[in-house]
C-alpha positions in Angstrom: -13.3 3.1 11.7 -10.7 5.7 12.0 -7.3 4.8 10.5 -3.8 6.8 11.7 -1.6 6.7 8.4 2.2 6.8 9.4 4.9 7.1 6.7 5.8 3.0 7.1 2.7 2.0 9.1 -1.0 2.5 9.8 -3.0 1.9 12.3 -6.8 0.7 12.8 -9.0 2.0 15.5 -12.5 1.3 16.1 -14.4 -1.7 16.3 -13.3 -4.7 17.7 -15.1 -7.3 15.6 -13.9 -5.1 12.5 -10.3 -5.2 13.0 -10.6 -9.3 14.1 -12.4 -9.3 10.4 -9.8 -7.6 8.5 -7.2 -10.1 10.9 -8.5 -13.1 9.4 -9.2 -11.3 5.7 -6.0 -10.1 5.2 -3.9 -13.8 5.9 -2.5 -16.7 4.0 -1.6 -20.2 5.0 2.2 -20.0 4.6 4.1 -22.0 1.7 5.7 -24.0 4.3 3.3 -24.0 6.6 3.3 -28.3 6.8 7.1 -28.0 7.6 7.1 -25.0 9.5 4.9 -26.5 12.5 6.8 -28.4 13.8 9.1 -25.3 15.4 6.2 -22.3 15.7 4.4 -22.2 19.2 1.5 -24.1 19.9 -1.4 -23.2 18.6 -0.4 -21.6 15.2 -3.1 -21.5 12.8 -0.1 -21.8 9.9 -1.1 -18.1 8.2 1.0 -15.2 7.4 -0.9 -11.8 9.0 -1.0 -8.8 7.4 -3.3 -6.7 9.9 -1.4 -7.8 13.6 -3.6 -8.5 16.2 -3.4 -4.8 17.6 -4.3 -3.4 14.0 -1.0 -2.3 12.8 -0.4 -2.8 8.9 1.6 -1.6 6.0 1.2 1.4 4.4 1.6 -0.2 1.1 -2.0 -2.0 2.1 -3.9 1.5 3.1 -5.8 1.5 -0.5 -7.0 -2.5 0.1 -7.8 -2.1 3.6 -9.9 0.7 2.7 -11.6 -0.6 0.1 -12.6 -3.8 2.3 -13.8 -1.0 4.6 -16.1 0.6 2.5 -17.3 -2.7 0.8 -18.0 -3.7 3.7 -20.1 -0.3 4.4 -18.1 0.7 7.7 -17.3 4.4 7.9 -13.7 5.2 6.8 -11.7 8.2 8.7 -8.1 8.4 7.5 -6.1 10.3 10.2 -2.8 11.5 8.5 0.3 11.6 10.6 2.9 11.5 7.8 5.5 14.2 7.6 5.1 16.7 4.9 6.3 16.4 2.7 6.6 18.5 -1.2 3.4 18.0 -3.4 5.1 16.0 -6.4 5.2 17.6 -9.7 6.1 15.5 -12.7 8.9 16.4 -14.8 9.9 15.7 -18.1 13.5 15.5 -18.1 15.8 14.4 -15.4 19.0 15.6 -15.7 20.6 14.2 -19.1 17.5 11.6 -19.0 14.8 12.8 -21.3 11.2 10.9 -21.4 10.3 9.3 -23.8 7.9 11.7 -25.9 7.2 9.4 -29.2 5.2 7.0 -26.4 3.2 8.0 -23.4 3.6 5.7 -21.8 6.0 6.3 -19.3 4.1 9.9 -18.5 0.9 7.8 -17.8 3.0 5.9 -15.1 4.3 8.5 -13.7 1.0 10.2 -13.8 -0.7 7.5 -12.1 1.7 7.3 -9.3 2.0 11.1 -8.6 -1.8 12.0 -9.0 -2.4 8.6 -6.5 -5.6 9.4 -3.7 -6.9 7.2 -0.9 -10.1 8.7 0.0 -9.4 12.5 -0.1 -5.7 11.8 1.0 -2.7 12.2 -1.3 -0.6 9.0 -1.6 2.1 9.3 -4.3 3.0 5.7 -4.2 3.2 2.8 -6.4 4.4 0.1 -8.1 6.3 0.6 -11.9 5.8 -2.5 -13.5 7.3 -2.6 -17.2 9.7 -4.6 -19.5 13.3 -4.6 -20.2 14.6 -1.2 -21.6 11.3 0.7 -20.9 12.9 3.6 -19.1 11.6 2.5 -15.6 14.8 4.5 -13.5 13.7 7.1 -15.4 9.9 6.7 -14.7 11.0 6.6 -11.0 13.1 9.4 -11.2 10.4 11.5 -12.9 
């Protein structure tokens, strides 16, 4: 299964059956689904899809889908289209911003994101979770 990684969206090429698997995989009967009938087309099976019918998905989902992939013990190709862009370095001090060096915690998260693979591929993204006053505009500026 080769899969062309784009900067918003990827795409899935290959197998047939596979990508009608990962169709019905990657879905969830909507909230509202009940109330929602009544004005979607005939024939709606009342599920949100993440993988369309043609195999487009979010980038955001390139780690799942891959991992589905491989559990699934199909052959994984990822085909990067993405524009270059600068290998990202962490820093310790943005601007007048300094990190916090009495915890390390915010240079594991910004560890984590920057040193991010799929497969062999670099992808420096991800998700900074933390509480109130943890320095998280500074996590994402680092």
């Amino acid at each position: 299964m080769e899969i062309i990684v784009n900067n918003n969206k990827c795409k899935l090429e290959g197998d047939l059956k596979v990508r009608n698997r990962l169709y019905d995989e990657f879905a969830i009967k909507h909230p509202s689904a009940f109330f929602l009938a009544k004005r979607m087309p005939r024939g709606w099976d009342r599920k949100v899809h993440y993988v369309t019918e043609a195999g487009y998905f979010a980038t955001g989902l390139l780690p799942d889908i891959v991992n589905k992939l491989e559990e699934w013990g199909e052959d994984v190709e990822l085909d990067d289209m993405r524009l270059d862009i600068p290998k990202s370095v962490m820093v310790k001090q943005v601007g007048e911003h300094i990190l916090r060096g009495d915890r390390r915690y915010q240079y594991h998260a910004i560890d984590s994101v920057v040193s991010n693979k799929v497969g062999d591929m670099e992808f420096p993204m991800g998700v900074l979770k933390a509480a109130t006053n943890a320095g998280k505009t500074t996590m994402a500026a680092g």
